[in-house]
Gaussian input, Z-matrix of N, CA and C with variables (Angstrom, degrees):
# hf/3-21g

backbone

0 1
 N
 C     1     B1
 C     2     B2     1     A1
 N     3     B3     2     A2     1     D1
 C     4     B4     3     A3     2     D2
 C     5     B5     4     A4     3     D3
 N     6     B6     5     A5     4     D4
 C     7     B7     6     A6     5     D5
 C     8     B8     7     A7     6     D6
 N     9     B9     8     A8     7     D7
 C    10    B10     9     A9     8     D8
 C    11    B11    10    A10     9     D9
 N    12    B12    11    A11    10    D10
 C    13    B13    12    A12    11    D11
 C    14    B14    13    A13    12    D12
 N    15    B15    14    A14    13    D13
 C    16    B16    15    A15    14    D14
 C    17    B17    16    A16    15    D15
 N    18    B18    17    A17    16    D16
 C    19    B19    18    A18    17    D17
 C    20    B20    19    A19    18    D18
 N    21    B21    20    A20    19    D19
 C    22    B22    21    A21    20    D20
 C    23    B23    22    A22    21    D21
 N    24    B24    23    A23    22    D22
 C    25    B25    24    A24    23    D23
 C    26    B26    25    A25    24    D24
 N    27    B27    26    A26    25    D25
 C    28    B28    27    A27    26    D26
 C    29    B29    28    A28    27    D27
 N    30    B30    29    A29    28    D28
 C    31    B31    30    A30    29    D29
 C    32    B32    31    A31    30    D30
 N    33    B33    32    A32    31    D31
 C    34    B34    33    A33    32    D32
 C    35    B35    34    A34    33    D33
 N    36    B36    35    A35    34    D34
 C    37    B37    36    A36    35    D35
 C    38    B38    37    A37    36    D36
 N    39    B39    38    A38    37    D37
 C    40    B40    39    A39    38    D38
 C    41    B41    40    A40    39    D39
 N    42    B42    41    A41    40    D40
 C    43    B43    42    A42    41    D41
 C    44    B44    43    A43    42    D42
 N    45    B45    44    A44    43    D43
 C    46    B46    45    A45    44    D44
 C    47    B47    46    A46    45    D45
 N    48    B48    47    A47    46    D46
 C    49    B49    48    A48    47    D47
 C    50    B50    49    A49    48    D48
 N    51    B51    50    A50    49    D49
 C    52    B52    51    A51    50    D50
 C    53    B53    52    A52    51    D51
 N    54    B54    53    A53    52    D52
 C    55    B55    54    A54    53    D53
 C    56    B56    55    A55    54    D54
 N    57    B57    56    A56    55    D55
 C    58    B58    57    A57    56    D56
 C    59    B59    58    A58    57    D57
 N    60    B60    59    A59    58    D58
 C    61    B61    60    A60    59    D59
 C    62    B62    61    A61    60    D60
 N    63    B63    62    A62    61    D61
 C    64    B64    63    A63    62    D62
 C    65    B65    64    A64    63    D63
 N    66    B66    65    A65    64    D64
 C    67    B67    66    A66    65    D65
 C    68    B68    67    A67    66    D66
 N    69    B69    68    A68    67    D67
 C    70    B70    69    A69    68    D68
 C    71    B71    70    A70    69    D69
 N    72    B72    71    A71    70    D70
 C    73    B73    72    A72    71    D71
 C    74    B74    73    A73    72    D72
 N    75    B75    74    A74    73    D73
 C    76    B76    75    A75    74    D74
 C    77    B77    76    A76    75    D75
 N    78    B78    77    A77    76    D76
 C    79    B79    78    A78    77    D77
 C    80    B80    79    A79    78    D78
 N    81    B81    80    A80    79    D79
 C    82    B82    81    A81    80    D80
 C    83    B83    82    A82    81    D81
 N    84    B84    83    A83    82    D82
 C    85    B85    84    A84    83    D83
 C    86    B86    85    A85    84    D84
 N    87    B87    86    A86    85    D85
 C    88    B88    87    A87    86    D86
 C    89    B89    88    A88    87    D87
 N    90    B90    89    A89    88    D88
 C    91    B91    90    A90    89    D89
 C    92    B92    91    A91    90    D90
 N    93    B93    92    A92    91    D91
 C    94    B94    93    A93    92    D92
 C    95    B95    94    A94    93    D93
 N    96    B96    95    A95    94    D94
 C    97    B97    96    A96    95    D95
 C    98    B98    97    A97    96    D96
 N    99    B99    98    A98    97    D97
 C   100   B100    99    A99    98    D98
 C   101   B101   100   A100    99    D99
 N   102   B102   101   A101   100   D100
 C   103   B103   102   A102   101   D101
 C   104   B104   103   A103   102   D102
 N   105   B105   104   A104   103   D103
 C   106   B106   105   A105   104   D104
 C   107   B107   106   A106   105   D105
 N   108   B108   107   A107   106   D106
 C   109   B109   108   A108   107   D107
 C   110   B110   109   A109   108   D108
 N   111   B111   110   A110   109   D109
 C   112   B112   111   A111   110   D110
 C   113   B113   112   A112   111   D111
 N   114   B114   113   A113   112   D112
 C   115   B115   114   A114   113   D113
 C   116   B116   115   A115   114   D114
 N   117   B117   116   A116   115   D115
 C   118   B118   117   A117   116   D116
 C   119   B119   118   A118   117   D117
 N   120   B120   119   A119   118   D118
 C   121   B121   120   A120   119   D119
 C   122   B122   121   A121   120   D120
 N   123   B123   122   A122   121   D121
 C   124   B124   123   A123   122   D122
 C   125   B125   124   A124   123   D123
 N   126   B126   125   A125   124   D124
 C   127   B127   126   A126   125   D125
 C   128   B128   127   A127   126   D126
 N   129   B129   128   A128   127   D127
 C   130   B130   129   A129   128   D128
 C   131   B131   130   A130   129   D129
 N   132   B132   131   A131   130   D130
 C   133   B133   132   A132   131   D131
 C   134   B134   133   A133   132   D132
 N   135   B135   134   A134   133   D133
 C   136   B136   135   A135   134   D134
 C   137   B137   136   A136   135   D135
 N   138   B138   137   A137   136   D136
 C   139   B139   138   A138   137   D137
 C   140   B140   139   A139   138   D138
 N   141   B141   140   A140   139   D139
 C   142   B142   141   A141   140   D140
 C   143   B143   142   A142   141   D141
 N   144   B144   143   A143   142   D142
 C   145   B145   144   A144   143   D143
 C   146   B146   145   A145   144   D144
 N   147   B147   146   A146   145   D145
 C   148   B148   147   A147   146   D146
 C   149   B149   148   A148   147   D147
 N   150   B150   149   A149   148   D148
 C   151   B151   150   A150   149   D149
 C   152   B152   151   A151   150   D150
 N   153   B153   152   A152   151   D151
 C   154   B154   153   A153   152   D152
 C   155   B155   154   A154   153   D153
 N   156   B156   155   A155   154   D154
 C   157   B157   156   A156   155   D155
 C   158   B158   157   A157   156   D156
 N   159   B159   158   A158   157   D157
 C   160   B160   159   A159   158   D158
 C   161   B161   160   A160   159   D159
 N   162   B162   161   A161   160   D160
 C   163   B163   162   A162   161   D161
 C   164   B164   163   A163   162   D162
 N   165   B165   164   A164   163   D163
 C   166   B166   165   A165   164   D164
 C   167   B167   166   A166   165   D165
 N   168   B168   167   A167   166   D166
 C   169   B169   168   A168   167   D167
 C   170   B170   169   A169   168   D168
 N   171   B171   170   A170   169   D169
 C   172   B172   171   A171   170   D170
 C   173   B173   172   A172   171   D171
 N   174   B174   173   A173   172   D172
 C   175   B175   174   A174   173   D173
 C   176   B176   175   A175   174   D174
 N   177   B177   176   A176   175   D175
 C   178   B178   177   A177   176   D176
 C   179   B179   178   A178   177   D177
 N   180   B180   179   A179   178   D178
 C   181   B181   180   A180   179   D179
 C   182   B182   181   A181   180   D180
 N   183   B183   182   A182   181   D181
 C   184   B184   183   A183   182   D182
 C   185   B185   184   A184   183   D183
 N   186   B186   185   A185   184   D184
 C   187   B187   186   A186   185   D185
 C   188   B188   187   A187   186   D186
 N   189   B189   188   A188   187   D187
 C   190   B190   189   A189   188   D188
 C   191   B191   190   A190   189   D189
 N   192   B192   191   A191   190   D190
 C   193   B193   192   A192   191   D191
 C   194   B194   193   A193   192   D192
 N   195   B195   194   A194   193   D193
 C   196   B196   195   A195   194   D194
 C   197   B197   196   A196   195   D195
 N   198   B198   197   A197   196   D196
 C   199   B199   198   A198   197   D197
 C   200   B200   199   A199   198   D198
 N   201   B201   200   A200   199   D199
 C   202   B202   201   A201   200   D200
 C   203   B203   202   A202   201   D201
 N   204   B204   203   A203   202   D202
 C   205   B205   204   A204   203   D203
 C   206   B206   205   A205   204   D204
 N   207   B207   206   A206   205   D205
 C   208   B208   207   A207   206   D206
 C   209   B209   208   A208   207   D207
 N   210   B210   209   A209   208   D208
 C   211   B211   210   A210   209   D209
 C   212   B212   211   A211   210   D210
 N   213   B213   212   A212   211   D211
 C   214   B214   213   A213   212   D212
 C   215   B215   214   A214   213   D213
 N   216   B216   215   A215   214   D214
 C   217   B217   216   A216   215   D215
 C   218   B218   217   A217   216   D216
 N   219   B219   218   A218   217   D217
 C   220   B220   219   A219   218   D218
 C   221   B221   220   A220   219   D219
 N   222   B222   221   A221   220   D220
 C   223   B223   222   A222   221   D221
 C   224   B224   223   A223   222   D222
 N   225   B225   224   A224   223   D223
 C   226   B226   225   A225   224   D224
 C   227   B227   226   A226   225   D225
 N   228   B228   227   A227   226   D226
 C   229   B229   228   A228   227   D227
 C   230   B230   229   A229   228   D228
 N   231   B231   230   A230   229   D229
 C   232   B232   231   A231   230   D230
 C   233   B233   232   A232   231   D231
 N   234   B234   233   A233   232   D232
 C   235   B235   234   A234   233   D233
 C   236   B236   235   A235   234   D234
 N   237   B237   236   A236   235   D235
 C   238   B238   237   A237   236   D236
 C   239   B239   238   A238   237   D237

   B1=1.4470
   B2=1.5278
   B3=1.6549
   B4=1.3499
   B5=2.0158
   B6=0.7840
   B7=1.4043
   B8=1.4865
   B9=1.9279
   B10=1.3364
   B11=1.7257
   B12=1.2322
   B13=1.4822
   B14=1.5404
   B15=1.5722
   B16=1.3460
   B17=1.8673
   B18=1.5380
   B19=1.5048
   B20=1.4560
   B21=1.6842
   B22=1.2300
   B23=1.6289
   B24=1.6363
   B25=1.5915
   B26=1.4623
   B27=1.6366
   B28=1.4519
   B29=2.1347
   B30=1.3247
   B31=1.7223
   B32=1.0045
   B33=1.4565
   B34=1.9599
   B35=1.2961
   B36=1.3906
   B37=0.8630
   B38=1.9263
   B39=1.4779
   B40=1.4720
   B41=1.1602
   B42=1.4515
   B43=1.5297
   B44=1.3206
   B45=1.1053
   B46=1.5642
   B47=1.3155
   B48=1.4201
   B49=1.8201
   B50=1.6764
   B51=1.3820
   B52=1.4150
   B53=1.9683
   B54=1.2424
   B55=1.4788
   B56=2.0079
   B57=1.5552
   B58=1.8929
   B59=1.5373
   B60=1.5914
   B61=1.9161
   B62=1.2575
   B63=1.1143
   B64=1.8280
   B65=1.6054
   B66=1.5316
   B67=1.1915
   B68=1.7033
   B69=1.0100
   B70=1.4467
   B71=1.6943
   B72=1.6710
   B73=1.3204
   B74=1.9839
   B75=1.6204
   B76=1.7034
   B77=1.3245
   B78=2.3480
   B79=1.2351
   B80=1.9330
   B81=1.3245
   B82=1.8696
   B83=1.1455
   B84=2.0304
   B85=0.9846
   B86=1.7063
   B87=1.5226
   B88=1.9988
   B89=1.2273
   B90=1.1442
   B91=1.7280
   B92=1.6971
   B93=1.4652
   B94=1.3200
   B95=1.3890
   B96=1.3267
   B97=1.3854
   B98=1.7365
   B99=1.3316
   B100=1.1225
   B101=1.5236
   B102=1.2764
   B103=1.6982
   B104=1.5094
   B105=1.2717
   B106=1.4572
   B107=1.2644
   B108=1.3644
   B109=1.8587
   B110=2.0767
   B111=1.0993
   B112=1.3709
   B113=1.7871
   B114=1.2318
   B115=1.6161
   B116=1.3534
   B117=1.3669
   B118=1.6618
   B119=1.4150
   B120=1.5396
   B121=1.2144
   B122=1.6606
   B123=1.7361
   B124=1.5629
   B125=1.4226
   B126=1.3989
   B127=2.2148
   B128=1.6922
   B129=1.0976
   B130=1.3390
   B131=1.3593
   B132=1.6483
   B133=1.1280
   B134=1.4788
   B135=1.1805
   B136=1.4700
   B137=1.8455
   B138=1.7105
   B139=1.6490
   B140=1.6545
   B141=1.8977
   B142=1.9072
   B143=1.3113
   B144=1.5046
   B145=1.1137
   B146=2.0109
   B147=1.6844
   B148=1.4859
   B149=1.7245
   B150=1.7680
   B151=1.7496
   B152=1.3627
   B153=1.1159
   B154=1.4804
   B155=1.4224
   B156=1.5876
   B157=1.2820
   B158=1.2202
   B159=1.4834
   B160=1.4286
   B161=1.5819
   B162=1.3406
   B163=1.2983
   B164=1.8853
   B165=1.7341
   B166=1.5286
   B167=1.9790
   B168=1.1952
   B169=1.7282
   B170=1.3256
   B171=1.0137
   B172=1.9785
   B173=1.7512
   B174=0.9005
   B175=1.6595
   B176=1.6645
   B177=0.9187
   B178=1.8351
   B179=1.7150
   B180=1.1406
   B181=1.7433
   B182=1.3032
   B183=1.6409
   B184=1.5180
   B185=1.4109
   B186=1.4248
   B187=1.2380
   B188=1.8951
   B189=0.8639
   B190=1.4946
   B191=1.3488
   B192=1.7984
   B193=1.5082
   B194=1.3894
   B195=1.6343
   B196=1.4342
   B197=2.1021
   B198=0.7845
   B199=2.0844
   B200=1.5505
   B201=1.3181
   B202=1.4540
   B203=1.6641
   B204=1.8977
   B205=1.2305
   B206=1.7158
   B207=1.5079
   B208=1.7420
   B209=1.6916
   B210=1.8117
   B211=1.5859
   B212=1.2783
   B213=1.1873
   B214=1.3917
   B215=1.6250
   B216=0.9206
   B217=1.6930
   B218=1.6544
   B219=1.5940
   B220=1.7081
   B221=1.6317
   B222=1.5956
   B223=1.3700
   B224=1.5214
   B225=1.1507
   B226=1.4858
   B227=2.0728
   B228=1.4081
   B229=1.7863
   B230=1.6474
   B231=1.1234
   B232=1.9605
   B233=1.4496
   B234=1.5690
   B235=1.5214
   B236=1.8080
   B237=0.6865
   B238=1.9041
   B239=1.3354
   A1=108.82
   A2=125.63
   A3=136.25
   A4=96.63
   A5=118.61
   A6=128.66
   A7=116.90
   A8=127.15
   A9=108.24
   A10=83.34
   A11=103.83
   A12=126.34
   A13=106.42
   A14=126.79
   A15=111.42
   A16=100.78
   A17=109.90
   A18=98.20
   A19=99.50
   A20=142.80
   A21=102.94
   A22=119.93
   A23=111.00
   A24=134.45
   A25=82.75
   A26=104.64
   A27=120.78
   A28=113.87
   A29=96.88
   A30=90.62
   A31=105.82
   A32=141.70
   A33=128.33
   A34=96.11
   A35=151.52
   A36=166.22
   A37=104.76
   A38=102.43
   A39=103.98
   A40=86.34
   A41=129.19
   A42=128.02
   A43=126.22
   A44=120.52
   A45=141.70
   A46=97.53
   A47=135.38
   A48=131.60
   A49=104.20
   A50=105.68
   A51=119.45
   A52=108.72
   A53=96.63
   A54=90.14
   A55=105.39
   A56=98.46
   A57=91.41
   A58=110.57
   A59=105.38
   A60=103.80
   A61=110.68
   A62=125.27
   A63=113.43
   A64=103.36
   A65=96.97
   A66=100.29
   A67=102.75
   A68=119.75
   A69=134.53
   A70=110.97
   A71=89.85
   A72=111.48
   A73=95.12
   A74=98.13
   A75=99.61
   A76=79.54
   A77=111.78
   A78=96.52
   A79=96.88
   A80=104.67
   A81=111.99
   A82=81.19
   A83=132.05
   A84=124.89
   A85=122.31
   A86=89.01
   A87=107.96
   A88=92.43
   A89=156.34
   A90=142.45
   A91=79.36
   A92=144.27
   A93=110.15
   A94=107.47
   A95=130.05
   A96=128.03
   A97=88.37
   A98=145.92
   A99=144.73
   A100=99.22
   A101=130.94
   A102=119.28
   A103=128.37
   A104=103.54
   A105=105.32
   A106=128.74
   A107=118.26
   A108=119.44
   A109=81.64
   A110=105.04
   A111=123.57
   A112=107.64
   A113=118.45
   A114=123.29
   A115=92.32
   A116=100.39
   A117=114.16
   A118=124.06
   A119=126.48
   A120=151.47
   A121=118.73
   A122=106.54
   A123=86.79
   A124=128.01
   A125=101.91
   A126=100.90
   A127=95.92
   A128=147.10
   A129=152.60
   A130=106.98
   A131=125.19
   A132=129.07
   A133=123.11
   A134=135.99
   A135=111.17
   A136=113.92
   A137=94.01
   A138=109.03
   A139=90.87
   A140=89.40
   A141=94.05
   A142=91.94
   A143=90.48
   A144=117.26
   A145=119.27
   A146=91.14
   A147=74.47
   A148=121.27
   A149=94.34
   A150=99.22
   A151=106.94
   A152=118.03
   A153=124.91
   A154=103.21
   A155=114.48
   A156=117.15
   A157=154.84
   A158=89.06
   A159=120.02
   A160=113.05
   A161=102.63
   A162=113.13
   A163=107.41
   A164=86.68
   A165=100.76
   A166=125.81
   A167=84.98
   A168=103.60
   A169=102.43
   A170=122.64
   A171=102.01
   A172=107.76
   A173=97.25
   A174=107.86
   A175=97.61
   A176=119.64
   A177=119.36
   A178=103.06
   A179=116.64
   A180=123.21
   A181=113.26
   A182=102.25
   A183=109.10
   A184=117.30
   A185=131.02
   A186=129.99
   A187=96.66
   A188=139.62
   A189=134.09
   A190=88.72
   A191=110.12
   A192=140.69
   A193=122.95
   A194=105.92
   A195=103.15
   A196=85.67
   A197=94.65
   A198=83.90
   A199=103.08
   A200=120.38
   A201=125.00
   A202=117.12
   A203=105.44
   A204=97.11
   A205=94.78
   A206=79.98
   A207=85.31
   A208=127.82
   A209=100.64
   A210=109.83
   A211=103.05
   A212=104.85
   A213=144.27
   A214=147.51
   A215=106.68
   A216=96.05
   A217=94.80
   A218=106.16
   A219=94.96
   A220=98.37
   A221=96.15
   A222=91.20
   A223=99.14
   A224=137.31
   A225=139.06
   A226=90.34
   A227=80.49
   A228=122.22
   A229=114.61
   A230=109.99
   A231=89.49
   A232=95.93
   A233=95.55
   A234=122.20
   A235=108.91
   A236=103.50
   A237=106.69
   A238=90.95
   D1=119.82
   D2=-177.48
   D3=-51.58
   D4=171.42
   D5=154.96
   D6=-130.28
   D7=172.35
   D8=-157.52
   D9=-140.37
   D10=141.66
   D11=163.69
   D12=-45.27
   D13=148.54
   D14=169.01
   D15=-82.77
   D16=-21.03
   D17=-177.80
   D18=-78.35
   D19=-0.29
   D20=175.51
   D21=-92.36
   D22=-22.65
   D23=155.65
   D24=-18.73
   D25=-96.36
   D26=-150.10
   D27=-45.38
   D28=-40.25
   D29=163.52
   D30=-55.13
   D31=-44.75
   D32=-159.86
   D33=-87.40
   D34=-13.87
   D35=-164.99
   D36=-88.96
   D37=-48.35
   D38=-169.60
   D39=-76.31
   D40=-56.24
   D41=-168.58
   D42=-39.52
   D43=-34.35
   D44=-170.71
   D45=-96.54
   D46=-37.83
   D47=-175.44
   D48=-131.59
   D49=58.12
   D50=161.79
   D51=-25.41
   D52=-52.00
   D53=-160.25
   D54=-90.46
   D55=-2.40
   D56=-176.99
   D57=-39.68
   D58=132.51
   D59=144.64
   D60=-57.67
   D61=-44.26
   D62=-173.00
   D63=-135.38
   D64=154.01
   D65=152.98
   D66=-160.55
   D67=134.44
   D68=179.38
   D69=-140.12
   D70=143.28
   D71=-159.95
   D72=-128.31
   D73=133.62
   D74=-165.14
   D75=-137.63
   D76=128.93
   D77=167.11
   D78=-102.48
   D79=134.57
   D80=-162.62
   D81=-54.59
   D82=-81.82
   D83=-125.24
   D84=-107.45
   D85=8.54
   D86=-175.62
   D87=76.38
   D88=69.00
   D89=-168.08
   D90=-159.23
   D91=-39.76
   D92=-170.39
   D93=116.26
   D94=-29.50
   D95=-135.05
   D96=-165.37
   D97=37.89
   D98=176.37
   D99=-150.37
   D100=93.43
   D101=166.14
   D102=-124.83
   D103=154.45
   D104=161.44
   D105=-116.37
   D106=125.72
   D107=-152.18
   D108=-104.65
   D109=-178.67
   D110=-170.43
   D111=-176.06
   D112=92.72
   D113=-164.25
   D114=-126.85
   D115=115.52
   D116=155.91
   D117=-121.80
   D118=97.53
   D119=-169.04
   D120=-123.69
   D121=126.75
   D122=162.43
   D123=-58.51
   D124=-23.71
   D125=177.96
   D126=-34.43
   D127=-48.60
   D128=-162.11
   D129=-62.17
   D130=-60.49
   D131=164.24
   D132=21.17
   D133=67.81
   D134=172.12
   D135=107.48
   D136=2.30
   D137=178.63
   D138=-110.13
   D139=149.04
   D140=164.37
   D141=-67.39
   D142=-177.71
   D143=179.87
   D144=-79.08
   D145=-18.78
   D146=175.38
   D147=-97.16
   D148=-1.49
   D149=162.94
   D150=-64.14
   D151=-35.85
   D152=-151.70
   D153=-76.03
   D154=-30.35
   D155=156.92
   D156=-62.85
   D157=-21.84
   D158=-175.67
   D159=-81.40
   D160=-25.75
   D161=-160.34
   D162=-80.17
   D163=-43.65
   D164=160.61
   D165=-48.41
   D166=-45.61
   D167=173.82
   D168=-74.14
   D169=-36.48
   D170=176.91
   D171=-79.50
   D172=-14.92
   D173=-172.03
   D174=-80.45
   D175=-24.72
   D176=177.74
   D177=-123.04
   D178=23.81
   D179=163.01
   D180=-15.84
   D181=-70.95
   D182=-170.11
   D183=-87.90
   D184=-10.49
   D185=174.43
   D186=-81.62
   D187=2.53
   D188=-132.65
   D189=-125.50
   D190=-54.76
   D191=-177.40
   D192=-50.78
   D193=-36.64
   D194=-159.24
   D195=-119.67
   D196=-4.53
   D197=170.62
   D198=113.45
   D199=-26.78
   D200=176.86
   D201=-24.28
   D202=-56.32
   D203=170.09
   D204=-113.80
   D205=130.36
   D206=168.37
   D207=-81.76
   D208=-38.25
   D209=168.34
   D210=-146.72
   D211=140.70
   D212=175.60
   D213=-104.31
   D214=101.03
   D215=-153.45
   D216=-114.11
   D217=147.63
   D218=-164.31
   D219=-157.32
   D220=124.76
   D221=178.66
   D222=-125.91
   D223=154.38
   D224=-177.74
   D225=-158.57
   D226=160.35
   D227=-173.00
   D228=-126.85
   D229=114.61
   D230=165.10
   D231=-66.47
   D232=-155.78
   D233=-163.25
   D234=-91.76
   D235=1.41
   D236=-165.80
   D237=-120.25

């Protein structure tokens, strides 16, 4: 199983939420494959919370797909 940089998360992450105030990428266990994302974007604005999740999860599709990240923990904020 490949493992994933926390800076490459956070590039697919910017890519997908061009406009976030934050985004931070934590790997929990040093293993590669354990993270915690933290996305605060207006894109969220006005989504539950489990769109808001979802959106994160399509945004890491292929890291998600092939085992890269094994768990994922994700908290995001809109802008208000």
């Amino acid at each position: 199983m490949a493992t994933m940089e926390a800076e490459a998360i956070r590039l697919l992450l910017r890519g997908a939420f061009p406009e976030a105030d934050e985004i931070a990428v934590e790997d929990r266990t040093g293993g590669g494959d354990h993270f915690q994302v933290t996305v605060a974007s207006p894109a969220f604005d006005g989504l539950s919370l489990l769109d808001q999740h979802r959106r994160v999860n399509e945004a890491l599709s292929a890291p998600l797909a092939d085992g890269s990240i094994h768990e994922l923990r994700i908290k995001t904020k809109g802008s208000a």
